[in-house]
C-alpha positions in Angstrom: 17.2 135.8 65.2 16.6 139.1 66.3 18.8 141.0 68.8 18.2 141.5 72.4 15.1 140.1 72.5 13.4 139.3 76.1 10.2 138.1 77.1 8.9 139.3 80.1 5.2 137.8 81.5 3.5 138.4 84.7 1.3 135.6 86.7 0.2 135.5 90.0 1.8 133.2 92.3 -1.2 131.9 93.6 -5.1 132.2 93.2 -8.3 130.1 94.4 -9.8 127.2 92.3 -12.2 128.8 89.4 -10.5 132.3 89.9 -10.4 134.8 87.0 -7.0 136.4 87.0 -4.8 138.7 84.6 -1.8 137.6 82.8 0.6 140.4 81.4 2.9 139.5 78.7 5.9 141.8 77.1 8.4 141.3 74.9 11.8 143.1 74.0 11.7 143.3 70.4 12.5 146.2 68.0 10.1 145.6 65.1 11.8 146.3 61.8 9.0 146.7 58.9 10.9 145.7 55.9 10.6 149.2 54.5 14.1 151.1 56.0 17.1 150.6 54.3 20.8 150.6 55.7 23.7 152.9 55.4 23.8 151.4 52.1 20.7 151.4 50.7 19.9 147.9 50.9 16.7 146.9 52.7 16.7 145.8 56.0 14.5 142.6 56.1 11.6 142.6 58.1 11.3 141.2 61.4 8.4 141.1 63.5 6.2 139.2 66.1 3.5 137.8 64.0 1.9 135.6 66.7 1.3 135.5 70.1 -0.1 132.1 71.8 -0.7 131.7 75.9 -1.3 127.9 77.0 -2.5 126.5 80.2 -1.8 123.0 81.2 -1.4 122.4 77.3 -4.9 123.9 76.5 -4.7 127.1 74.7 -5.9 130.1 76.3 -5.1 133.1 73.4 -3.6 133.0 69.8 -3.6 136.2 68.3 -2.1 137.4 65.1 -0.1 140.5 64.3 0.8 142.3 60.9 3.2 145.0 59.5 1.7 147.8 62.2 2.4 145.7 65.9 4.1 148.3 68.0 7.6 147.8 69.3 7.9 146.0 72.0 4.5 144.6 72.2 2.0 144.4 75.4 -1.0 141.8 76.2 -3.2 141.9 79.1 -5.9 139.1 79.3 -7.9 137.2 81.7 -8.1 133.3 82.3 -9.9 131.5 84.7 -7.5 129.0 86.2 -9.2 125.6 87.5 -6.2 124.3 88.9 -2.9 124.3 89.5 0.0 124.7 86.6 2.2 126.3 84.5 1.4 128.8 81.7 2.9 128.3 78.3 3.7 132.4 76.9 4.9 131.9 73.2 6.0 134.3 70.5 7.3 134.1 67.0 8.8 135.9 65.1 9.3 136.5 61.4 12.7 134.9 60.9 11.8 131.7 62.2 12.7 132.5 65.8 10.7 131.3 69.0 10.9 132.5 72.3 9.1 131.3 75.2 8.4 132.4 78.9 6.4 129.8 81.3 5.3 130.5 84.9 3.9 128.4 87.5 0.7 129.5 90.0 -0.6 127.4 92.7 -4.3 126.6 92.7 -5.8 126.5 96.6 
């Protein structure tokens, strides 16, 4: 698992029924390539966010896929039109196995 990793999203707390809003999601995350070595020459094995998924109400919303060139600390922006009340499902994985996830709540009026 990589170090100091945080997600970080941004939803509004509330919007009206049909609404298009914007989501913001960030996460905290170094990005090693796979092609630096260490003090000792050895390779330092790659780690990076390869996918990004955003649920609503367990429907999916966005699944994107990153390669070798994803930026550190990588930024989304998208819309969704929110029909209802619930909670959004932010999810990222990483290389090494590692999951981390970040939900948030908005009220539909």
């Amino acid at each position: 698992m990589a170090e100091n990793v945080k997600p970080r999203v941004r939803v509004p707390r509330t919007a009206s029924a049909g609404e298009v809003i914007t989501l913001k999601a960030l996460i905290s995350h170094k990005m090693e390539s796979g092609q630096r070595k260490d003090g000792d020459g050895n390779t330092i094995p790659r780690s990076i966010i390869n996918r990004f998924t955003c649920d609503f109400n367990g429907e999916n919303i966005i699944d994107a896929t990153f390669g070798g060139a994803v930026s550190t600390n990588p930024f989304m922006e998208f819309e969704a039109k929110v029909p209802e009340s619930g909670t959004f499902l932010f999810t990222w994985y990483d290389d090494d196995g590692s999951v981390y996830e970040e939900s948030k709540e908005i009220a539909v009026s």
